[in-house]
Residue frames as a rotation matrix with the C-alpha (Angstrom) as fourth column:
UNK 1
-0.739 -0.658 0.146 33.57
0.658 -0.751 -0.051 -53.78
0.143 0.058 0.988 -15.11
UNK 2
0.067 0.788 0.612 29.89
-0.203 -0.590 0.782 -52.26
0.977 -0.177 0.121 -15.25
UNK 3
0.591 0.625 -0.510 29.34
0.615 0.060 0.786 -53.53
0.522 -0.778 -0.349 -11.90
UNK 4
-0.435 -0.886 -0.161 32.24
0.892 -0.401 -0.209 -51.20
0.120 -0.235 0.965 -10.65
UNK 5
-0.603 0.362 0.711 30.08
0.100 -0.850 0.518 -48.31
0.791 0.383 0.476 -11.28
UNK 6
-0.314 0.948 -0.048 27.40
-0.317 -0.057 0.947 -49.20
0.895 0.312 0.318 -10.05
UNK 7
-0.719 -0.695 -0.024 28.22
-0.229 0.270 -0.935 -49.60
0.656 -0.667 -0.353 -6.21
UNK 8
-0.729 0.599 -0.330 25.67
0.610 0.350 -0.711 -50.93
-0.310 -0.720 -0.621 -3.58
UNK 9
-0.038 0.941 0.335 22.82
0.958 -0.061 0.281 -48.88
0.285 0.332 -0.899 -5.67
UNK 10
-0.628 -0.392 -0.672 23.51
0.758 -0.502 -0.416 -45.87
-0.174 -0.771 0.612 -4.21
UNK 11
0.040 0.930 0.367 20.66
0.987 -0.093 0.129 -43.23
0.154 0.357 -0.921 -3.69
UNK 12
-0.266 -0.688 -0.675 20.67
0.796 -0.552 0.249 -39.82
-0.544 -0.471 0.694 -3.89
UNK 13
0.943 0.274 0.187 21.07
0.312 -0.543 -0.780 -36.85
-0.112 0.794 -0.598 -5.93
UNK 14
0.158 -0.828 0.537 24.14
0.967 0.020 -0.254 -35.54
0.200 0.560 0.804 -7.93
UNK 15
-0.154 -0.196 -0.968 25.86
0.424 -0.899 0.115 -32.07
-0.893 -0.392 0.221 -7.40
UNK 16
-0.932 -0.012 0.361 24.93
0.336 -0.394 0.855 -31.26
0.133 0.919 0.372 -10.85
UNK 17
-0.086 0.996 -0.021 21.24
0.684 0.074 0.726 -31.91
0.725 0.048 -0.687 -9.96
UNK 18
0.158 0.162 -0.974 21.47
0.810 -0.586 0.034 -29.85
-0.565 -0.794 -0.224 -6.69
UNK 19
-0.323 -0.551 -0.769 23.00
0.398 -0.817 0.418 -26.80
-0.859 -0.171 0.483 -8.61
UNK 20
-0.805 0.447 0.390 20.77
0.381 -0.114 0.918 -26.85
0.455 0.887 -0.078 -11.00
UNK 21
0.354 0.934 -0.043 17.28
0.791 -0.274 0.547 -26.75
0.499 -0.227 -0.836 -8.90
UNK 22
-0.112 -0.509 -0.853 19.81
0.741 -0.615 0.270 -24.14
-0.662 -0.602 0.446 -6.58
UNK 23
-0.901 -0.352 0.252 20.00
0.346 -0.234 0.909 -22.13
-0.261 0.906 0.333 -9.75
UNK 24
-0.362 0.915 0.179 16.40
0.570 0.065 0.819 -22.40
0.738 0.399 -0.545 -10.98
UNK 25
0.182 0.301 -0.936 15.28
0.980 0.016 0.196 -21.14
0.074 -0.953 -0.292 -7.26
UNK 26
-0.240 -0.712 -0.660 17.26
0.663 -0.617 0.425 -18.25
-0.710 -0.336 0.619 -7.86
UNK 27
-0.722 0.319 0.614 15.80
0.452 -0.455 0.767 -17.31
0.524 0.831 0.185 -11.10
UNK 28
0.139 0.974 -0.179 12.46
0.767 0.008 0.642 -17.41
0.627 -0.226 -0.746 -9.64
UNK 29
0.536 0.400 -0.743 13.31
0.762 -0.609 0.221 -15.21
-0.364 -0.685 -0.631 -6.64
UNK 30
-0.740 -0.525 -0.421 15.15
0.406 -0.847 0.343 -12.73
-0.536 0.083 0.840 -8.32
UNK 31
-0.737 0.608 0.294 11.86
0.158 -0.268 0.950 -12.38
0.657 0.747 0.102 -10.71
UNK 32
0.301 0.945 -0.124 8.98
0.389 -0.003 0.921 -12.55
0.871 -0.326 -0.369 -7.74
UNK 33
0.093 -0.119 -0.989 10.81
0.920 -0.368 0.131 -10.08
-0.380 -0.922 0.075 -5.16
UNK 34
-0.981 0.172 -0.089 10.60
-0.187 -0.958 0.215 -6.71
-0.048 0.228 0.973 -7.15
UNK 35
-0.247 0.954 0.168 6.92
0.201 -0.119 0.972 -7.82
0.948 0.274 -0.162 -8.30
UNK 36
0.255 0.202 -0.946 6.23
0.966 -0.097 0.240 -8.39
-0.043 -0.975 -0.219 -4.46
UNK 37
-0.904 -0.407 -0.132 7.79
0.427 -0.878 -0.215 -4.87
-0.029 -0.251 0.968 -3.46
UNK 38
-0.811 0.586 0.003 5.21
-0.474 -0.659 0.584 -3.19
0.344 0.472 0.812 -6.49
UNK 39
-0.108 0.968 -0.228 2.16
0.459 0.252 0.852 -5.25
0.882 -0.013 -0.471 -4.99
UNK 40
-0.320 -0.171 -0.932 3.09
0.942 -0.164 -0.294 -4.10
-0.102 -0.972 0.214 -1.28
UNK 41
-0.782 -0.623 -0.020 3.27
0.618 -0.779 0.110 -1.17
-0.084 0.073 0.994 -2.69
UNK 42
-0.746 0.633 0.206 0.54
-0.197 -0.505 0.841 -0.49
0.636 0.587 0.501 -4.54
UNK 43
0.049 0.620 -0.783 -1.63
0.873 0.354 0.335 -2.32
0.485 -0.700 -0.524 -1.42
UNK 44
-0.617 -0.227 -0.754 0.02
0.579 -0.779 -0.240 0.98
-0.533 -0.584 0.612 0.89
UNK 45
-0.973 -0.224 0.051 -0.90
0.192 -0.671 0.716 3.23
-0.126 0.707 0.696 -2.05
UNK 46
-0.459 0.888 -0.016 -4.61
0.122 0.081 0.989 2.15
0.880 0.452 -0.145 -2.08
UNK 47
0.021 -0.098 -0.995 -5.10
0.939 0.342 -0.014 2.23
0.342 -0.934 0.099 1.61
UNK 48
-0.670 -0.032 -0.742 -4.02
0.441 -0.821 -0.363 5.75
-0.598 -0.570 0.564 1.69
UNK 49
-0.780 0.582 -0.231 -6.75
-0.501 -0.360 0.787 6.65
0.375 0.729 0.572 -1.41
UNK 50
-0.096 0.925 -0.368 -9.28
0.452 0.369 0.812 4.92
0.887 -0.089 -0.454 0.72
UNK 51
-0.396 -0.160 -0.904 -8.42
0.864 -0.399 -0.307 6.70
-0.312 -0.903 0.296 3.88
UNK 52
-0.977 0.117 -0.177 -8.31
-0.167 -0.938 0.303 10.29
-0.130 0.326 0.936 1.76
UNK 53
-0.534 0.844 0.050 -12.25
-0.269 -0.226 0.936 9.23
0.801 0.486 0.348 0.10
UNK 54
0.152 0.609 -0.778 -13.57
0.739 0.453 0.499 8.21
0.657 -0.651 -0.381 4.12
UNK 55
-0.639 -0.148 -0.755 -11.87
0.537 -0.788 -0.301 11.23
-0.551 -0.598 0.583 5.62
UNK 56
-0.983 0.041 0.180 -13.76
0.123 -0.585 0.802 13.00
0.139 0.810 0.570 2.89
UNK 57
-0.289 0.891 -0.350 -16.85
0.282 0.429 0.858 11.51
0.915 0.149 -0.375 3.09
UNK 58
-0.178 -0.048 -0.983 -16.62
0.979 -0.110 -0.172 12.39
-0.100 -0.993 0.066 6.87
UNK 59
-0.837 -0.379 -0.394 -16.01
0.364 -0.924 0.116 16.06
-0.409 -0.046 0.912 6.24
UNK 60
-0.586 0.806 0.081 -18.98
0.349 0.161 0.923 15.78
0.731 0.570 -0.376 3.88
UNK 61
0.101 0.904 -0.416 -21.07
0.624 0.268 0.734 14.93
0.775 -0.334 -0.537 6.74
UNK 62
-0.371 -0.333 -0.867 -19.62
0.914 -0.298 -0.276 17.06
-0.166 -0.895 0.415 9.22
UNK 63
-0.946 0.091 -0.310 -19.84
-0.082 -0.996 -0.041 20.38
-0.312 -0.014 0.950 7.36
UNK 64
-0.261 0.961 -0.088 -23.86
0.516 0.216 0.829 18.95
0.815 0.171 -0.553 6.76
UNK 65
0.411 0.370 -0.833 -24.40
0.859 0.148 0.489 19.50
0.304 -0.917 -0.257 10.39
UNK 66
0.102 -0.341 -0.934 -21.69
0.433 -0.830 0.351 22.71
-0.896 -0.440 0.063 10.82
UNK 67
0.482 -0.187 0.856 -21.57
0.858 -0.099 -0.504 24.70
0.179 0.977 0.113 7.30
UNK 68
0.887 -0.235 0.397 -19.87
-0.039 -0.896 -0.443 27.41
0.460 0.378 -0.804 8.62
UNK 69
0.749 -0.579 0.322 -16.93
-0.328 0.098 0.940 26.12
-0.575 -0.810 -0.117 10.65
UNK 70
0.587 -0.460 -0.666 -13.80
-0.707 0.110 -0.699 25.32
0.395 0.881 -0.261 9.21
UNK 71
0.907 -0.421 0.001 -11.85
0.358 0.772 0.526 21.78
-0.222 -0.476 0.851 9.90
UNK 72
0.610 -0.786 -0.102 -8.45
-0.757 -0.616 0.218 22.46
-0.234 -0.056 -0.971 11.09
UNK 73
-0.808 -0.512 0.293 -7.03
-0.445 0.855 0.266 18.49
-0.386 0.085 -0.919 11.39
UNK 74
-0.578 0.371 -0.727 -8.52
-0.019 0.884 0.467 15.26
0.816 0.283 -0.504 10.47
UNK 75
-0.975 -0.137 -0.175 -9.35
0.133 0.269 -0.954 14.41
0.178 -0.953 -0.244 14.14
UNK 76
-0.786 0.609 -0.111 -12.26
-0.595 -0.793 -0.132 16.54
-0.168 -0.038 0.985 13.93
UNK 77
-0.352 0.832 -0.429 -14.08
-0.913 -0.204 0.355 14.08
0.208 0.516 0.831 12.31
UNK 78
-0.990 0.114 0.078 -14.01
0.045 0.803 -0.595 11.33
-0.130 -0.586 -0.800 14.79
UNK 79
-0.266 0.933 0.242 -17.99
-0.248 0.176 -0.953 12.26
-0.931 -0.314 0.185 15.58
UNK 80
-0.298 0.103 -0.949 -18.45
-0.899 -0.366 0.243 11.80
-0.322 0.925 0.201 11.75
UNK 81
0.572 0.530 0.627 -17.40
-0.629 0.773 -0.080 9.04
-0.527 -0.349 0.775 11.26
UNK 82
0.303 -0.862 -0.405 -13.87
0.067 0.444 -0.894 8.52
0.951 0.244 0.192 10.28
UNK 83
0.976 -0.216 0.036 -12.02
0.054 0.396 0.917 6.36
-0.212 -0.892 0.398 13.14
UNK 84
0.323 -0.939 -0.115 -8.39
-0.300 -0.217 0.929 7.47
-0.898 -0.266 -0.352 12.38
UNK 85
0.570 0.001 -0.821 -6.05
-0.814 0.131 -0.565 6.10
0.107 0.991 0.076 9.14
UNK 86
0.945 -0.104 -0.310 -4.56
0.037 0.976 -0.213 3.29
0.325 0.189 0.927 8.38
UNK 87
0.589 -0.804 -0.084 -0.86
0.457 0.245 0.855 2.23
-0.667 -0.542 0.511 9.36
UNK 88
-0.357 -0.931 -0.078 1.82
0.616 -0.298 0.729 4.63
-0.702 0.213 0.680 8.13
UNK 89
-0.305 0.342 0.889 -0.98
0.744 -0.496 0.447 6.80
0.594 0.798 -0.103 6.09
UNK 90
-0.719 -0.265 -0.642 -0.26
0.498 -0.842 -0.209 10.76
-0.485 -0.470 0.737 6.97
UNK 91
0.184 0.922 0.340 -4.03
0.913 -0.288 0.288 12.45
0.363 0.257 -0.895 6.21
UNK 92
-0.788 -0.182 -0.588 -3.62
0.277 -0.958 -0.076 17.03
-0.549 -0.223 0.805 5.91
UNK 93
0.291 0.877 -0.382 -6.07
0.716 -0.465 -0.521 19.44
-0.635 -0.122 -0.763 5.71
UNK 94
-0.581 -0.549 0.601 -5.17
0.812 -0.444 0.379 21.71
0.059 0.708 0.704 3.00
UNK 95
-0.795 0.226 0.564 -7.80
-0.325 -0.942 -0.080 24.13
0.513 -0.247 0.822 3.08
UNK 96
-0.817 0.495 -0.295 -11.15
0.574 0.742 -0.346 23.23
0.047 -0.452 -0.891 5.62
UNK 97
-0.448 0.880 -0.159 -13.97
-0.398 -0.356 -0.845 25.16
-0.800 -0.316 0.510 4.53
UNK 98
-0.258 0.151 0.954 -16.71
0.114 0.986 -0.126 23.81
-0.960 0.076 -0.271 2.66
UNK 99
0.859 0.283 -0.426 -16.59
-0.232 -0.528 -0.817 25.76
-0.456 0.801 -0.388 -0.21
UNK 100
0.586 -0.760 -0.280 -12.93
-0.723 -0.334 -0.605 24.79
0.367 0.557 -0.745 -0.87
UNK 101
0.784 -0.052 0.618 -12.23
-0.443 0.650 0.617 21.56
-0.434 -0.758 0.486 1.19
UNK 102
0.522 -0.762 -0.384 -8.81
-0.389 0.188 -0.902 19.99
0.759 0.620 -0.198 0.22
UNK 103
0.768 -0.019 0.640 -7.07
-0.530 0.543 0.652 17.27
-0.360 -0.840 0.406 1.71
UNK 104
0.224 -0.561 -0.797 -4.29
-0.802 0.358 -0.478 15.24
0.554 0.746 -0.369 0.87
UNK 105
0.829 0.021 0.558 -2.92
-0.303 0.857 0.418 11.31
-0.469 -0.516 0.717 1.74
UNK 106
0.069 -0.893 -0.444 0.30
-0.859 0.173 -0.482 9.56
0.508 0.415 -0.755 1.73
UNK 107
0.887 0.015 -0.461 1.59
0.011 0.998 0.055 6.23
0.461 -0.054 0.886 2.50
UNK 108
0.447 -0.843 0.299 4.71
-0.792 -0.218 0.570 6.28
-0.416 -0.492 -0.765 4.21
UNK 109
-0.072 -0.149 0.986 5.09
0.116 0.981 0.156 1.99
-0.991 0.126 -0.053 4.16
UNK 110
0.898 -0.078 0.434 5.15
0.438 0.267 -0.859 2.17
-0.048 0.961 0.274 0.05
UNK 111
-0.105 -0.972 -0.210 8.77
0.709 -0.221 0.670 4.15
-0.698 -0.079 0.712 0.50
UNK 112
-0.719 -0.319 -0.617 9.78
-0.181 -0.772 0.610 5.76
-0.671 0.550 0.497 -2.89
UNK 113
-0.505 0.848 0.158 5.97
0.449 0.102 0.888 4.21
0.737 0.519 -0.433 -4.93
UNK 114
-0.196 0.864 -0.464 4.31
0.634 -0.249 -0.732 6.35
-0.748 -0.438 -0.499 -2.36
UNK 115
-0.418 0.288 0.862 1.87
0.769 -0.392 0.504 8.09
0.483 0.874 -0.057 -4.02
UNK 116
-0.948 0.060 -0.313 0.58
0.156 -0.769 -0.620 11.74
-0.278 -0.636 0.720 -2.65
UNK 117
-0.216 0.966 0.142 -3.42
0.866 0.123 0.485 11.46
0.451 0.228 -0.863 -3.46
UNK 118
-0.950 0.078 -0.302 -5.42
0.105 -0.831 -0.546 14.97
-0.294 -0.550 0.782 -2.94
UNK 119
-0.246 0.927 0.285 -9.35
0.969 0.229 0.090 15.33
0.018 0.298 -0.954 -3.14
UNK 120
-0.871 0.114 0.478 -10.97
0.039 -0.954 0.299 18.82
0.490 0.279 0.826 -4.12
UNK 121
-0.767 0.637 0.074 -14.01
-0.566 -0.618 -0.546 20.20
-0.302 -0.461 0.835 -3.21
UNK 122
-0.160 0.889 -0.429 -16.10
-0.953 -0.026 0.301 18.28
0.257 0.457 0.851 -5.63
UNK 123
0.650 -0.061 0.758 -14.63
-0.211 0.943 0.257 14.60
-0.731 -0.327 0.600 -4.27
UNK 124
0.847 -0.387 -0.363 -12.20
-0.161 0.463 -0.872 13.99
0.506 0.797 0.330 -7.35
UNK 125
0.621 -0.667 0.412 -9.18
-0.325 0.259 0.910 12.22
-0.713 -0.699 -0.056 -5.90
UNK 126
0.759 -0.634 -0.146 -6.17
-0.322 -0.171 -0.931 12.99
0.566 0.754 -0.334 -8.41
UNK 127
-0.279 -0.066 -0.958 -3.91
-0.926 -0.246 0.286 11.22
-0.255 0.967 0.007 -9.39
């Protein structure tokens, strides 16, 4: 009567066992696709706060060389030495003289975690 069971040895896995690791699979990605989003994110986010402190740094050196001109765009500071911003980071001039320099950076690619970074005169990049 055991051997009834136990047909030609059959190999395999059970539909319990499938719908279990199916299951388990599902945990996992429902936990490690928001984190992913907030790392994507926060990658965009840093990107545009390294763009904002090289566009800076650029402006730096520019108004070394012009101290009385005022910077209307980024662009300007191609001869400087800032080569443009990253993908989907949107670098403004807020005010361009060098007594008051003010700039700001966004991220498009981070969506609604973009963060709006702005550097002052002295270099502090808030928030």
């Amino acid at each position: 009567m055991i051997r009834e069971f136990h047909k030609r040895e059959q190999k395999g896995f059970t539909l319990i066992e499938l719908m279990i690791v199916i299951a388990i699979i599902g945990i996992l990605a429902a936990i490690a696709i928001p984190q992913f989003t907030q790392y994507k994110a926060r990658g965009y986010n840093t990107a545009a706060k390294a763009d904002l402190k090289n566009a800076y740094t650029a402006a730096i050196s520019y108004f070394g060389t012009h101290p009385s001109d005022t910077i209307t765009a980024v662009t300007e500071l191609s001869n400087d030495g800032f080569n443009g911003a990253s993908a989907g980071v949107t670098l403004a001039v807020t005010t361009g003289t060098q007594a008051g320099l003010t700039m700001t950076a966004a991220n498009s690619l981070a969506g609604t975690n973009s963060i709006v970074y702005t550097v002052g005169p002295n270099g502090t990049i808030t928030p």
